[in-house]
C-alpha positions in Angstrom: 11.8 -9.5 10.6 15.6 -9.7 10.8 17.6 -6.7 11.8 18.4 -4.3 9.1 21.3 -3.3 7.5 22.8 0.1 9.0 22.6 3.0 7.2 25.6 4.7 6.3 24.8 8.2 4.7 21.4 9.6 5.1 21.5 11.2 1.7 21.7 8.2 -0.5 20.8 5.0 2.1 17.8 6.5 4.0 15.4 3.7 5.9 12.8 4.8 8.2 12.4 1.6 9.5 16.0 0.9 11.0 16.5 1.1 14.9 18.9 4.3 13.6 16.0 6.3 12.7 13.8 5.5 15.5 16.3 6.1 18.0 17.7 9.8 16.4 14.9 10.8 14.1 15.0 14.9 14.6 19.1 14.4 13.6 18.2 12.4 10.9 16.2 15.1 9.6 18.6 18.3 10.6 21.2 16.5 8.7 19.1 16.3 5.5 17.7 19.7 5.5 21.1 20.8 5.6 23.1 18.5 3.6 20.5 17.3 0.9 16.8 18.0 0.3 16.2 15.6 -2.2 17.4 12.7 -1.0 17.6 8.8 -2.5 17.9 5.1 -1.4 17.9 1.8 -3.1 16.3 0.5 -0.5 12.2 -0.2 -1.2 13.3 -0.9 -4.8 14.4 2.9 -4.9 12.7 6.0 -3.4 13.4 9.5 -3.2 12.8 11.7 -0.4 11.9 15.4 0.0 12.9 17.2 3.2 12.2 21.2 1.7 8.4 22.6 2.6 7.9 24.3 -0.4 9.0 20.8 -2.4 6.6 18.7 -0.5 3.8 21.2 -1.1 4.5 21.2 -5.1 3.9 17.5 -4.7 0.9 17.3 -2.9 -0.4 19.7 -5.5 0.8 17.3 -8.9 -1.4 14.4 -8.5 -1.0 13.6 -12.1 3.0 13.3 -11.4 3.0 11.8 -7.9 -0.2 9.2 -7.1 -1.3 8.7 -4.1 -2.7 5.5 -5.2 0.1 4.0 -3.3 2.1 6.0 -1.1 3.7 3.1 1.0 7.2 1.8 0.9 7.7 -2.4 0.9 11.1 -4.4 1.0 8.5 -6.5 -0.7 5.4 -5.3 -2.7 2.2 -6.8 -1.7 0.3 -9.2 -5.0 -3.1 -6.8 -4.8 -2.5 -3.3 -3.1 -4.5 -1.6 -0.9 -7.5 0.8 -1.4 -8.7 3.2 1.4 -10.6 5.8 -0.5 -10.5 8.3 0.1 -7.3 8.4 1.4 -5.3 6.2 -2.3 -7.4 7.9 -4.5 -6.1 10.8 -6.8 -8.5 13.6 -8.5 -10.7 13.1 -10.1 -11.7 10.3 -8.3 -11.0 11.5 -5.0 -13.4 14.9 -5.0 -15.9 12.7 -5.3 -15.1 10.8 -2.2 -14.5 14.0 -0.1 -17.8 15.4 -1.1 -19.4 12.6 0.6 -17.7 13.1 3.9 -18.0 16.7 4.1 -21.3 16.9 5.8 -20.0 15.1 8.5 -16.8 17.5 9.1 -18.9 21.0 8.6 -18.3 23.2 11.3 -21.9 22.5 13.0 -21.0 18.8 13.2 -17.5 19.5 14.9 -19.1 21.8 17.6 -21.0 18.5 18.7 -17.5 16.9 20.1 -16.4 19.8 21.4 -17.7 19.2 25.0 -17.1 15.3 25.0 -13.6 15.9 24.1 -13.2 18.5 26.6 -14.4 16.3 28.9 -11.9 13.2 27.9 -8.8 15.2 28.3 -10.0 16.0 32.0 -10.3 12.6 32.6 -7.5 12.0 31.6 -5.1 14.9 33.4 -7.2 13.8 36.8 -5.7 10.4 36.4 -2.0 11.8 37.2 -2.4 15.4 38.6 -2.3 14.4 41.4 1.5 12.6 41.1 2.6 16.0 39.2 4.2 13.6 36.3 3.0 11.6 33.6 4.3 10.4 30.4 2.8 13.1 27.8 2.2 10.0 25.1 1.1 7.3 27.1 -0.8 8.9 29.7 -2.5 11.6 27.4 -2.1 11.8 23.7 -2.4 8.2 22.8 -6.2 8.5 24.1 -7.2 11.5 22.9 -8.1 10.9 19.3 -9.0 7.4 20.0 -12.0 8.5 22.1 -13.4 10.8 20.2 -12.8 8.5 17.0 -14.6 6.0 18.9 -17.6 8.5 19.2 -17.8 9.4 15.8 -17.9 6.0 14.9 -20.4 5.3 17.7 -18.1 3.0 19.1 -18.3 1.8 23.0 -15.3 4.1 24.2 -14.6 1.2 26.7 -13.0 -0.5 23.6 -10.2 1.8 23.5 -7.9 -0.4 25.5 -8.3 -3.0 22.5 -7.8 -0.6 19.9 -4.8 0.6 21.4 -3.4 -2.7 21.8 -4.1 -3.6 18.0 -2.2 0.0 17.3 0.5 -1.8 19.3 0.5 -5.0 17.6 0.3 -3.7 14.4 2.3 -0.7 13.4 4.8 -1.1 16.1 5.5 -4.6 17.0 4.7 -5.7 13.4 7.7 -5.0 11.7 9.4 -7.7 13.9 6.6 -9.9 13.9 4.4 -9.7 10.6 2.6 -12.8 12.1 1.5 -11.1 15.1 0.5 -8.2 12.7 -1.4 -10.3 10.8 -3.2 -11.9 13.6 -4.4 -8.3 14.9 -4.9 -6.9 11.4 -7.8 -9.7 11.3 -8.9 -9.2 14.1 -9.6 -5.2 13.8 -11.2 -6.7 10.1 -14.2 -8.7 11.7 -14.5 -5.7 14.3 -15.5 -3.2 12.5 -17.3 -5.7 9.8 -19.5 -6.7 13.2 -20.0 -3.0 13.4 -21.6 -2.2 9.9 -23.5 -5.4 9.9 -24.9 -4.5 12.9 -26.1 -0.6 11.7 -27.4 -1.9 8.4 -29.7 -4.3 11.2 -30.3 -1.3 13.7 -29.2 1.2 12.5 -28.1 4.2 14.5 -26.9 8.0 14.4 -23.2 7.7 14.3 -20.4 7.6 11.3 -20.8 4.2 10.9 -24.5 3.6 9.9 -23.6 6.8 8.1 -21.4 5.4 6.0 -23.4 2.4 5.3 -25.8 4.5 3.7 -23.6 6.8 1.7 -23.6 6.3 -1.7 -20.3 7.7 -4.4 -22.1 7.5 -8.4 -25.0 5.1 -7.2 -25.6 3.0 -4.5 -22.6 1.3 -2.3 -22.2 -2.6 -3.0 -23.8 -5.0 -0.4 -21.5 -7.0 2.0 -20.0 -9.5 0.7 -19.5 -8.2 -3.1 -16.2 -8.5 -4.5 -16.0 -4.9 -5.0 -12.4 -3.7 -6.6 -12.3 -1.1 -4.4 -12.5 -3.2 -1.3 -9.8 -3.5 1.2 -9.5 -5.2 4.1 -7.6 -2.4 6.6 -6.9 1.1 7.4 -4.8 2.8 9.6 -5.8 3.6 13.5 -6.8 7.2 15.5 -4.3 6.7 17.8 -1.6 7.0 15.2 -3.1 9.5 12.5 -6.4 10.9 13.3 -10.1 9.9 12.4 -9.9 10.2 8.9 -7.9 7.2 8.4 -9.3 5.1 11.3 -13.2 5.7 9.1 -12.1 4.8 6.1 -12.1 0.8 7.9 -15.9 0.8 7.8 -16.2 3.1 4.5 -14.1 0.3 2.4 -16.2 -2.4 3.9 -19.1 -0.6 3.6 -18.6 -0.7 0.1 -18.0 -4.5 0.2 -14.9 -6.0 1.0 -13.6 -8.8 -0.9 -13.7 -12.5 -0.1 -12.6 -13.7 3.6 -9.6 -15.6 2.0 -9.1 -13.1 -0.4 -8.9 -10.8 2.9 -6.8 -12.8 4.8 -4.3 -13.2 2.0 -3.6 -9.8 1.8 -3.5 -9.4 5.4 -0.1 -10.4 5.3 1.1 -7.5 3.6 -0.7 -4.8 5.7 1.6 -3.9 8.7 4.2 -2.7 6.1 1.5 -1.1 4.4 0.7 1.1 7.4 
């Protein structure tokens, strides 16, 4: 991706993909609270942007007004966007969606990770203690919610290196190399659909063979179907929690679309995430 074009005023140019952001985010911000809490930019084919609490939380609450259908910003809009219910979906659509994972985030289920993910984050301080430094991020946080993703999913926690690295490849080194984006997208595709043709053969007590089984108004669509909510990606735990990471398996679950038809749109998922 070539470099972008500077921004000038926050206000009315805003771009959250420029070095300028990355390198002095929290002064981005502090500028925009106090100079202008509804910002704008032509950039993205035009987008506002709202900085005040109480203006983001009117929003969340006016689905009707502001979709979530597709929340993402492109310099150039993908041919088919993506669906990651329940995540794109707006009421009344989504409720039903959320119903279905409920069971699985009830308190009594939660409890169950408490000790494993206790245990992780000892692991993980004992590996630098000892030195009395550490990079908070990279030494710590990074892992965290990929392991206990990982065992929700049922997934072998010595994986997390991988996922990490597809993270990387992704979200962070994609925007300068869509190719290598779209190589890792695919490959994170035919992981997890190894993993729910696996549990619909064994099946299993985890997340995944859970979500092979759920059903939203009737029974989900085999593998294979060409399914209009199908999509080929989701976002990973290392960026924004399980929630996004287990919507991968649900939207295969419920039958993803052709391989080519998969791979096509691969090309337009790093700026998606």
């Amino acid at each position: 991706m070539p470099d972008r074009r500077m921004v000038e005023d926050w206000t009315t140019d805003w771009d959250y993909n420029c070095s300028q952001y990355h390198e002095g985010a929290p002064d981005v911000w502090r500028e925009l609270h106090q100079r202008c809490p509804v910002a704008h930019t032509d950039r993205f084919g035009g987008a506002w942007l709202l900085v005040g609490a109480n203006d983001i939380a009117a929003v969340t609450h006016d689905p009707a007004l502001f979709s979530s259908r597709e929340p993402n910003l492109y310099d150039e809009p993908p041919a088919r966007l993506l669906a990651f219910p329940p995540i794109t979906m707006d009421p009344p659509e989504h409720a039903a969606y959320r119903r279905v994972w409920l069971p699985r985030f009830a308190l009594k289920e939660v409890d169950k990770l408490v000790a494993s993910t206790e245990a992780t984050c000892h692991r993980l301080i004992d590996r630098f203690v000892e030195a009395g430094r550490a990079d908070a991020a990279l030494d710590y946080a990074q892992h965290v919610p990929v392991a206990v993703t990982a065992r929700m999913l049922g997934l072998p926690e010595t994986d997390g290196d991988q996922f990490l690295s597809w993270v990387h490849d992704i979200i962070e080194a994609g925007f300068d190399d869509l190719e290598r984006s779209r190589r890792a997208t695919l490959e994170l595709m035919a992981y997890f659909q190894a993993q729910l043709e696996r549990r619909r053969r064994e099946g299993g007590d985890d997340l995944t063979t859970w979500i092979t089984h759920a059903e939203v108004d009737g029974p989900c669509p085999t593998m294979g179907s060409d399914h209009p909510a199908a999509s080929p990606i989701s976002t990973t735990p290392s960026r924004t929690g399980s929630s996004g990471h287990a919507s991968l398996p649900w939207t295969y679950a419920h039958g993803p679309a052709s391989s080519a038809d998969s791979m096509a749109s691969a090309n337009g998922i790093a700026l998606a995430l």
